[in-house]
N, C-alpha and C positions, 0 to 999 in steps of 0.2 A: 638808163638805169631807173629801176623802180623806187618813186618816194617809201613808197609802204615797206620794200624790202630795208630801205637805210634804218628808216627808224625803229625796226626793232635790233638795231645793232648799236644805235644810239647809247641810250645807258650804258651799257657793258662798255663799251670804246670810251665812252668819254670818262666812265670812274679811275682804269688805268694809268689816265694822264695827270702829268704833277706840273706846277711851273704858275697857277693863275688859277682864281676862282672862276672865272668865265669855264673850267673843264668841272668844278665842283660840283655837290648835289646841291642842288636850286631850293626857293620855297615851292614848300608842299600845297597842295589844292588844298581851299579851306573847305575839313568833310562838314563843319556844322553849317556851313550856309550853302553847299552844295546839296545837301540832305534837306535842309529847308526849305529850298527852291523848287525841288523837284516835289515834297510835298504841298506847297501849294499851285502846282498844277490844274488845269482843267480837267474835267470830268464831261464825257459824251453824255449828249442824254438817251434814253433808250430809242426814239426815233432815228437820231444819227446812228447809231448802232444797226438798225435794223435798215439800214440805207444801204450797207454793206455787207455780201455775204464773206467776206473775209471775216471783217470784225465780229458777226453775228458768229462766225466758226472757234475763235477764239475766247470769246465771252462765255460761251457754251462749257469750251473746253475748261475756262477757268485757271488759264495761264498763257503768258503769250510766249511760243518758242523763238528764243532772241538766238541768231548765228553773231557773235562778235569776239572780240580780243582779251585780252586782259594784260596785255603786253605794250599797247600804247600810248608812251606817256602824252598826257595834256586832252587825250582822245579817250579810253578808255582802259584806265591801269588800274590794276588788283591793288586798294590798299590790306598789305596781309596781317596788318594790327587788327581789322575788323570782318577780314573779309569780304569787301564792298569794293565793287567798281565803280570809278567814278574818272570823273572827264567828260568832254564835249560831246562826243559821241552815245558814251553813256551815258549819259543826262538825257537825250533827247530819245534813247530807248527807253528810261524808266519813265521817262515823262508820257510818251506812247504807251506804254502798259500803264500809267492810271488813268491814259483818256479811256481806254477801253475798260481797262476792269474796277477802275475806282484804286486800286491800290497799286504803286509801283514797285513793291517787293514780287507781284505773281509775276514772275518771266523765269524761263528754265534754257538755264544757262549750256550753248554748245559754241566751244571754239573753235573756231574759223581760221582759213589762213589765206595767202592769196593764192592758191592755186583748187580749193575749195569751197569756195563761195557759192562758186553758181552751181555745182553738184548737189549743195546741202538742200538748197534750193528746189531744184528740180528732182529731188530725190522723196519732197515732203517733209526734211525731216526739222525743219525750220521754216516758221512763218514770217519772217523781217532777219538781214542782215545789215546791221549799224557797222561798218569798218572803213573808216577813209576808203570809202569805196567809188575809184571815180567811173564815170560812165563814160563807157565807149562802143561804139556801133555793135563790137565784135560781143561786149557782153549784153548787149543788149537785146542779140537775136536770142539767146538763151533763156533771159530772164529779163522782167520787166522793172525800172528804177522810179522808184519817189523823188521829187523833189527834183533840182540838185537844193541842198540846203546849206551849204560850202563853199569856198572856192579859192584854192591855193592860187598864187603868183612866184615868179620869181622875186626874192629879196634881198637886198646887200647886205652881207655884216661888214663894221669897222668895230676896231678897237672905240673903249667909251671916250679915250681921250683923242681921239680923230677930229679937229673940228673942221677939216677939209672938206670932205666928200661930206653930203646931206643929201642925196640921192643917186642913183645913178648916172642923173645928167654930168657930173663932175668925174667919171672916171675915166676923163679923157687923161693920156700919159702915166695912170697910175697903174701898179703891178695888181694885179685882178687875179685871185685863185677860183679854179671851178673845178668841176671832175671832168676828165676825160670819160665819154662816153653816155654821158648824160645831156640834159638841153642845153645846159650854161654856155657850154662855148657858141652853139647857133643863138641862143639869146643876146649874147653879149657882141656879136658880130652885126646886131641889129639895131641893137638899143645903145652900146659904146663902142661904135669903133674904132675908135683910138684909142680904146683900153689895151694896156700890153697884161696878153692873155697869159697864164700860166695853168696850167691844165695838171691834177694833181690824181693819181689811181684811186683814191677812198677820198671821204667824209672827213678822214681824222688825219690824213695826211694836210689836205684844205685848212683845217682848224689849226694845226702846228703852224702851218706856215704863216698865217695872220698872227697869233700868239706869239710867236716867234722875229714877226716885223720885216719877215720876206716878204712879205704880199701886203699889199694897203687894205685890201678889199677882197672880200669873197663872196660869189657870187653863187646862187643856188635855190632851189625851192623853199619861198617863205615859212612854209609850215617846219622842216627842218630846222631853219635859222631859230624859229620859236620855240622849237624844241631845243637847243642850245641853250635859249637863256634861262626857261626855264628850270634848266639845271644849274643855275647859276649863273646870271647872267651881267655880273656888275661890272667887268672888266671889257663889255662889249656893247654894243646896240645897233638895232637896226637902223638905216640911214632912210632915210623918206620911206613910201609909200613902196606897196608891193607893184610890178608892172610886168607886163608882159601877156602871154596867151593865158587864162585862165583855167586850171585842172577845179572841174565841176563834182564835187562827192553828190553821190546819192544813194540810195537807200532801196535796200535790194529786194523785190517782191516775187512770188510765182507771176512767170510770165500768164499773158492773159488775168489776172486777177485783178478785181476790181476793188483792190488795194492801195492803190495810186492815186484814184482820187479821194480816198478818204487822208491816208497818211498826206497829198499835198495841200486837204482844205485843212489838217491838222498843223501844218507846218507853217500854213499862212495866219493860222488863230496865233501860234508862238509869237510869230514875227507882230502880229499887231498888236497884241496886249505888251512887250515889253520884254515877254520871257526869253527869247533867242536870244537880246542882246545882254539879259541880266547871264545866262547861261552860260555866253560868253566870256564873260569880263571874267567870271568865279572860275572860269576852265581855262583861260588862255591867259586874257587880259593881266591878272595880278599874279601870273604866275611869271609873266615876263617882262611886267615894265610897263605894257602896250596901253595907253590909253583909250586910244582911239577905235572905237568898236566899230568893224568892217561894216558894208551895206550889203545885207544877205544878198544871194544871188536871186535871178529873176526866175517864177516858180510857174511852168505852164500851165 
């Protein structure tokens, strides 16, 4: 089962549900230091610019064509008080449009979904796609990926008052919800086998049953989990650290373009100055509790 597809069903399913603020709407992303952040950004200089016929085709144009969402939260969601996207994902696209053009408002906005991505792509009509977009072989022959600058794990929820389980090493003999048909049950078969599995059709069915005190423990894609608490997340928390095979996002280029190495020496400026992980905490971190700011993934 597709992470990308859950989460845009996410809000809609979880506002329906009554019983616990862990299903409420969460805090909001703070737009004044998200807006700040992404203003004090880096600026290319015109050498780096001219290093790259991507970026030089862009600079030219005087706007960069962004393919991305406006549908995912903590990633890139439409605030429609202002009009403005903002999230982890967006941040590192507006922050991309001022390396290149000096200002992160020039990008002209087309949404994307996942069965469009690499079309928009190879069709021209979009120069950069920002969408939890993870990379794999099969998208790869298509279109060529920046980065990864991401990197989801599987992660356990408990209720807040659990002080049992604090990672998965502890879910031995406890009742464990996941989905059927998604990785959790081969995760969980690997990493707790003596977890007693319980395998649930949906997301929201998973989340009743922990809510509810069927299940001790739910097991699932961390980026999910964090998108839970971020809609309010006081009645829950993640138990340790995320573990498992890592889903790598990257950043989607015309295949052959020589956009890859300018967007990953841009993505390694982020990570060393500070900004990836300030960009972080503002999009994920304080919307969910999370202190601990991940260690980017490793960038070819």
């Amino acid at each position: 089962m597709s992470i990308k597809s859950i989460l845009k069903s996410t809000v809609a399913a979880l506002a329906i549900v009554t019983g616990g603020s862990v299903f409420a709407q969460g805090t909001p992303i703070n737009a004044a230091q998200f807006d700040a952040l992404v203003a004090q950004g880096p600026v290319a200089s015109a050498s780096t610019i001219a290093s790259s016929a991507w970026a030089s085709k862009i600079k030219q144009a005087g706007a960069l064509r962004l393919g991305t969402t406006q549908t995912a939260n903590l990633f890139s969601l439409l605030d429609e008080k202002d009009g403005k996207i903002r999230g982890f994902d967006a941040g590192l696209a507006q922050l991309l449009t001022r390396y290149i053009l000096g200002d992160q408002s020039k990008y002209q906005f087309t949404q994307v979904t996942s069965s469009t991505r690499e079309q928009v792509l190879i069709n021209d009509q979009v120069d950069v796609v920002f969408a939890t977009y993870s990379i794999t072989p099969a998208r790869a022959e298509k279109i060529a990926f920046a980065g990864p600058y991401y990197a989801s794990q599987a992660g356990v929820l408990v209720k807040a008052s659990n002080k049992e389980i604090q990672s998965y090493n502890d879910l031995a003999d406890k009742k464990v919800a996941t989905q059927a048909g998604s990785t959790g049950p081969a995760i969980l078969a690997q990493y707790a086998p003596k977890a007693v599995v319980q395998e649930f059709q949906t997301h929201q069915e998973a989340l009743n049953g922990l809510r509810q005190g069927r299940v001790d423990a739910y097991v699932t894609d961390q980026t999910l989990l964090l998108n839970v608490l971020s809609l309010g997340g006081s009645e829950a928390r993640l138990a340790g650290a995320p573990f498992g095979a890592q889903d790598p996002y990257g950043i989607g280029l015309p295949k052959g373009s020589d956009g890859v190495a300018f967007v990953n020496a841009f993505l390694k400026k982020l990570e060393a100055d500070g900004t990836w992980a300030k960009l972080w905490t503002v999009s994920i971190g304080q919307r969910t509790g999370s202190t601990d700011v991940p260690t980017p993934p490793s960038i070819p």
